[in-house]
N, C-alpha and C positions, 0 to 999 in steps of 0.2 A: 515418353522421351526415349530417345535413341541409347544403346547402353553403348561404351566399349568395348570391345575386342576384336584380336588378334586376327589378323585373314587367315591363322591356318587351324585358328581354335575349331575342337570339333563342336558344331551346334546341335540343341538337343532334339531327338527325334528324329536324326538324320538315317534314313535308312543306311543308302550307298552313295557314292556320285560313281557308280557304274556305269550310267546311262545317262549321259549328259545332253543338253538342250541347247546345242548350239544357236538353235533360231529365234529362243529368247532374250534380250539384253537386260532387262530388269523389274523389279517387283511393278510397275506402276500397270510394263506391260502387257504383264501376268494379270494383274486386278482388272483392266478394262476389255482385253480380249475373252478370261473366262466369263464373266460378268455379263457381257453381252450375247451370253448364249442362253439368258433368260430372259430374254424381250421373244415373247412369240410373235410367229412366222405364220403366213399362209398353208403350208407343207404340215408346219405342226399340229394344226388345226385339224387339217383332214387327216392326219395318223388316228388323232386323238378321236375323231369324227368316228374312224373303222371302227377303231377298237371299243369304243361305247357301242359300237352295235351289232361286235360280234358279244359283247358281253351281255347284250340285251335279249339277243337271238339263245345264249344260253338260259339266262333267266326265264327267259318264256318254257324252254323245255324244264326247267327244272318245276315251275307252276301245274305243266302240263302231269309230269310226273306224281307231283303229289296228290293232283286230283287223281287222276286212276291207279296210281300203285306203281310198284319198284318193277309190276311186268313189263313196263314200256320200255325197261333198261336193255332189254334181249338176251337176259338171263337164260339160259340152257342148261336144266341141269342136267349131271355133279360141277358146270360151270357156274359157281353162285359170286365170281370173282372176275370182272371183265374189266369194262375202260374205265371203271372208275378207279380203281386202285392200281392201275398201270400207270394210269398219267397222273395218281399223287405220289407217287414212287416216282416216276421224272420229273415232277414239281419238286420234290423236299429234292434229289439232285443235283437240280439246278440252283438251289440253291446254296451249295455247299463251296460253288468257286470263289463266294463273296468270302467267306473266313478264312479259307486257302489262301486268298491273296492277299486279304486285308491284313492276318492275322499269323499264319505260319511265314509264310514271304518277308513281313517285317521282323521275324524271331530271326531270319536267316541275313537279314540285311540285304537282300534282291533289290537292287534297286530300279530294275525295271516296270517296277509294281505301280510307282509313286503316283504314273497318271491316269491307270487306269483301275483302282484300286477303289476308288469310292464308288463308280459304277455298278463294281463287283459289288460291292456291300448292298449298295439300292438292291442291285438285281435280287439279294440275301433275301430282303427282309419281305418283297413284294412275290418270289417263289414261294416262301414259307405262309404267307397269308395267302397263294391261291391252293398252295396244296391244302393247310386246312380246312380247307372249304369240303374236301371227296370225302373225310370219314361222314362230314355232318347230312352230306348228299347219300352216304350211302346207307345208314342207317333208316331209310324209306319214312322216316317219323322225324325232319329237322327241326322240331318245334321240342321235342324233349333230348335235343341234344345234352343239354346240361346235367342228364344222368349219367352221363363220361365221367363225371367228374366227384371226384371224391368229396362229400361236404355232410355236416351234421343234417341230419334232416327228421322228418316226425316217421315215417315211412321205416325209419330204421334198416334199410335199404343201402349198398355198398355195390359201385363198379364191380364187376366178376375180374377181376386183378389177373387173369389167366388170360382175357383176351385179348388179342391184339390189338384189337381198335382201339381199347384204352391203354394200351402202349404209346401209340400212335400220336395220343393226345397227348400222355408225358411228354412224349421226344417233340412233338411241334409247339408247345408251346413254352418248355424250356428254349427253343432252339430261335423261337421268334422273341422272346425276353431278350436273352443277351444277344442277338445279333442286332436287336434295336440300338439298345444301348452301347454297344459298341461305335456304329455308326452314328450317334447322335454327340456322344465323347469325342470324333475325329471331327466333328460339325462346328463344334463351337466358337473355333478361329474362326472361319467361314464365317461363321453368321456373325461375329463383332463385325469383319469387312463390310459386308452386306449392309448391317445398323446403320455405318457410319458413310456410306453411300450415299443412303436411304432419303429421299427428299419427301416422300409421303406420310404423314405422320402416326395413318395406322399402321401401316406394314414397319414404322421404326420401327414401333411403340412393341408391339409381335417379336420382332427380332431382337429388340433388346432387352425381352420377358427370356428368348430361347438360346439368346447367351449366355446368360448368366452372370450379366453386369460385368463382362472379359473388359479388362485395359489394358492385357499386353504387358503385363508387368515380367519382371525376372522370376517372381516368387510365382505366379498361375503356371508358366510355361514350364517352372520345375514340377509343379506336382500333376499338370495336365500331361508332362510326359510321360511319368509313373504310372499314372492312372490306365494311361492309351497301355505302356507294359504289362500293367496287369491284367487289364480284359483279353490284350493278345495270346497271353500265355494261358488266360482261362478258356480260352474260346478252341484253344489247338485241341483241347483233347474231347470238345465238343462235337469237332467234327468231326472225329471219328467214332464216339460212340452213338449220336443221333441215328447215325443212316446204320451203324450194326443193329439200332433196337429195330428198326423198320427190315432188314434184311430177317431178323431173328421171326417176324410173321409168318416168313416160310418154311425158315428152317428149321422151325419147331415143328414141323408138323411132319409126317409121315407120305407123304406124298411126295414119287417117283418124280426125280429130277426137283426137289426142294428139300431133302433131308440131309445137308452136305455142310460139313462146317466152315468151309471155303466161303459161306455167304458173306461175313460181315467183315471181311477183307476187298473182298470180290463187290457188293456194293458200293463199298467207301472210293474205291478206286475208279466205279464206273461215274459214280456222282462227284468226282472232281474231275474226270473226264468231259461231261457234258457240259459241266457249268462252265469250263474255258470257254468249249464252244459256243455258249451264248453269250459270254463276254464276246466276244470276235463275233457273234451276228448283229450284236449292238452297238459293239464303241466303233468297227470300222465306216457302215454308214455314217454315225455322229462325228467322225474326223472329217471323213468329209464333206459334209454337209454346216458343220458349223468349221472350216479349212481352219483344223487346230494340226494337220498333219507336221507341226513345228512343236506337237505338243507329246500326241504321242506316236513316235516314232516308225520309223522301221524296224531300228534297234527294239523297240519294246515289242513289238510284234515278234519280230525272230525269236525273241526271248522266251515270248508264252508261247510260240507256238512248239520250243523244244518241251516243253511243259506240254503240252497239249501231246507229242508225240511219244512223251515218258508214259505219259499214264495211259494212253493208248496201247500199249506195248503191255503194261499191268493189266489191264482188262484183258486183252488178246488171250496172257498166259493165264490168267483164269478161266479164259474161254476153255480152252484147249486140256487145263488140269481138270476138269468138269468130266470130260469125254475120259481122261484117262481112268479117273476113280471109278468112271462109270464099266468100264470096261475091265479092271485090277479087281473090283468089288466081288464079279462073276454072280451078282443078282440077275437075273432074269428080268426084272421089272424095269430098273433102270438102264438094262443093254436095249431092252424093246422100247423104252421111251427116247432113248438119245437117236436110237436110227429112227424114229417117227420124226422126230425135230428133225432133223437137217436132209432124210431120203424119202420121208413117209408123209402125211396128212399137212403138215405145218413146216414143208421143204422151203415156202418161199418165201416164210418171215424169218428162217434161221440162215436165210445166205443172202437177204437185205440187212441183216445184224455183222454177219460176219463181214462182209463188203465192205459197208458204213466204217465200222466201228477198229477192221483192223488191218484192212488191206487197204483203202483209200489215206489213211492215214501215214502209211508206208512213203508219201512222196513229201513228207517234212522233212525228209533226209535232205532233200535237195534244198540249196540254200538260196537257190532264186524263186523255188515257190514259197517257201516261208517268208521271204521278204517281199510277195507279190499277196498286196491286201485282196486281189480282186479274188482269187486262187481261195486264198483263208477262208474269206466269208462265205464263197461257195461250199467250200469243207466242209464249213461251220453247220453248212443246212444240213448237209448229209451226217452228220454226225450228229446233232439233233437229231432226225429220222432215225437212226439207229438203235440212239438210245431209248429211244419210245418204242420201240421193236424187240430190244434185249427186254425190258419188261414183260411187252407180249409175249415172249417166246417162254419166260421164266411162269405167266399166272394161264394162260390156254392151254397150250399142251399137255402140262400137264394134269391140270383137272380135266382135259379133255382124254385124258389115256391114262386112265388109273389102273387098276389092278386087276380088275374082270371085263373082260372084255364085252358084254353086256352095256357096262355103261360106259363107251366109248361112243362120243358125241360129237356133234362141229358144233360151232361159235360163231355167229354174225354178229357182230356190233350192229344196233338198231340207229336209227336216225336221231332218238334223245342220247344216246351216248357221244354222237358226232358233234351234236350240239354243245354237250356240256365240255368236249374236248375245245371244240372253238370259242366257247364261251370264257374258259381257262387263261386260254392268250391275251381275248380282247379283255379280261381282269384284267391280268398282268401287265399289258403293257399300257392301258390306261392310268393304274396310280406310277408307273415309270414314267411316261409322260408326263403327268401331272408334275411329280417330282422334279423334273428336267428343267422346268420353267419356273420353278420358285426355290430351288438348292443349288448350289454349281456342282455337277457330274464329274468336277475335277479340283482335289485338294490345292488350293489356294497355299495353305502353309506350307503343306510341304514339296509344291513343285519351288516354292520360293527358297526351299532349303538345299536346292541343287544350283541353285545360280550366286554366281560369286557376289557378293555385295559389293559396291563402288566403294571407292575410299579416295578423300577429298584431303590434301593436303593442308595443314596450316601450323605457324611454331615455328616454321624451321624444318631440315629434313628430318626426315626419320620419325614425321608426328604424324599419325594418322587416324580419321573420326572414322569408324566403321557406318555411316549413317545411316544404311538399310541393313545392319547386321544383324542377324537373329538373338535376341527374339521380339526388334520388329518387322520379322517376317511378318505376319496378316496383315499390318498396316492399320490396325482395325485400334481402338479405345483411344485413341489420342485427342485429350482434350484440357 
């Protein structure tokens, strides 16, 4: 049932009305336009079609791998650290724009977040499932991956707590726990809507196992809004220590151009850099391809993109504090490693990083390319590229130019490592697909919580029923 209240009462959970939706008029036409961007399409078929088979194309090299051994990776040594651990360093990254948005953004009240906010969190939860995938690939034995793990066992046997890779496994799978549950916490409106759609009676029957019997009462939305408060405010400081434990793999170690305490500043900053960027390589085609460009805006793009352009500007100045330590230090090891980076052996992956990552960037200043989606999502690729390159530049070089010059080495990435890179995506973007056709990609409650509710006259003047006022936002348990 509909409650009363005031049209200027604040409703719970309301981020901002910063960013208003002029091309929405009301909840019904919220509930049937998001809605219908789960009826699969021909177009989605065949996304989903790729991506099953570049994920398959990886699976085959990773079979290939364990029959002959971790030599097919194109290990070089002192290079015992190549694409696998670059691109799960850009995988846990990219994963970091989903709690950024979801969860510091809502601390700040951004109201630009609202509709592209659950995106972010998918993209969260399905980056953190393909990066933990590299430690278990790269351990050359996936079959006893489970001794990562700390557990009573007859062996009397114990993780080596010193290494990284069981770092790796604390920070990924603390960071896949709550970013699930976070996400699944902001679902539960959604999925009553969904329920009470629903004409088929298994998929009710599912959805109203995975709401948890929601009716939209006043009493669920007060403590569903506490609950959503608390994991945001548990999740902020998530993201910032995850990707420092993952930065601290190298910065623990003595190795020229990785012994810098600058690291776990200097990643946290590049991993909410990137993960923008694959928001904007995501949601811009799905605007318009499913024509929600009444959904999310221009206004929300400009938004993330000065976001996108802040932390751009943070990385940059870490680029650049890198080179001065290195140069203020008067080591010999790291003055001859930073001029191998950017003049020496590895000149053209450290000014494809630099480009990417802090000069292309430079043109969000202008406010008709940050309001030009086409412009973005080209950004988007290049900035992606980048950051797949600031990794390489951070784990080759320098195991390629350590301390005697004797073992100073080149690096080929071999053909299974291309693989398991392409293999990485067509994961990733196969359970995001998946997800896209059976979740809506955009909170239901709370774009409902930016649009004014109707108010219907009766009594007399001055008497008015709020009838779609929150909290029957989701429109969902009414029966």
């Amino acid at each position: 049932m509909a409650t009363m209240a005031h049209p200027d009462a604040r409703r719970p959970n309301l981020p901002s009305a910063d960013v208003q939706l002029p091309g929405v008029r009301d909840y019904e036409q919220v509930d049937n336009e998001i809605t219908a961007t789960l009826r699969p399409t021909g177009g989605w078929f065949l996304g989903l079609g790729v991506a099953v088979l570049c994920m398959l194309i990886g699976a085959a090299a990773w079979t290939y791998q364990i029959y002959w051994g971790l030599g097919q990776a194109g290990y070089a040594p002192p290079v015992m650290w190549g694409v696998y651990i670059i691109t799960f360093v850009f995988w846990v990254g990219i994963g970091h724009a989903g709690t950024l948005i979801s969860a510091i953004l809502y601390l700040f009240r951004a109201g630009f977040r609202t509709t592209i906010y659950r995106c972010a969190e998918a993209m969260t939860v399905f980056a953190v499932m393909t990066a933990g995938l590299f430690p278990i690939i790269h351990i050359g034995r996936p079959w006893k991956f489970f001794w990562l793990i700390p557990y009573p066992n007859w062996r009397l046997i114990w993780p080596q707590f010193k290494s990284p890779l069981v770092w790796d496994v604390f920070a990924i799978s603390t960071y896949l726990t709550v970013s699930t549950t976070f996400l699944y916490i902001g679902l539960i409106p959604d999925l009553a809507v969904l329920r009470d759609r629903e004409t088929n009676p298994v998929r009710k029957r599912i959805l109203a196992f995975l709401s948890l019997g929601w009716r939209n009462s006043e009493r669920e939305w007060r403590h569903f809004a506490r609950a959503y408060l608390f994991l945001a405010a548990f999740s902020t400081p998530l993201v910032l220590s995850v990707h420092s434990v993952v930065s601290l793999d190298f910065a623990s170690g003595i190795v020229p151009g990785w012994h810098a305490t600058i690291f776990p500043p200097y990643f946290v900053a590049g991993a909410i850099f990137s993960g923008i960027a694959m928001v904007f390589t995501i949601i811009i085609p799905l605007r318009k391809w499913w024509r929600l460009e009444h959904y999310v805006t221009l206004n929300h793009l400009d938004a993330a993109a000065k976001m996108c352009l802040f932390t751009s500007g943070v990385a940059g100045l870490a680029y650049l504090t890198e080179f001065f330590i290195a140069w203020y230090s008067g080591n010999p090891y790291e003055q001859r490693y930073f001029w191998n980076r950017v003049f020496g052996q590895w000149w053209w992956s450290a000014w494809i990083l630099l480009i990417c990552n802090m000069i292309l960037p430079l043109s969000l200043f202008s406010q008709r390319l940050r309001r030009n989606p086409t412009w973005l999502w080209i950004l988007s690729l290049f900035i992606n590229l980048g950051m797949w390159y600031e990794r390489f530049v951070i784990v080759v070089p320098s195991l390629s130019h350590e301390f005697e010059p004797w073992q100073w080495t080149h690096y080929m990435p071999s053909w299974v490592d291309m693989a398991f890179l392409l293999g990485s995506f067509g994961w990733f973007f196969m359970w995001f697909l998946l997800f896209a056709k059976q979740l809506p990609l955009m909170a239901l409650a709370e774009i409902k919580e930016i649009i004014p509710p109707k108010m219907h006259a009766f009594g007399g003047v001055g008497h008015h029923l709020a009838a779609e006022a929150r909290p029957a936002a989701a429109k969902g348990g009414h029966h």
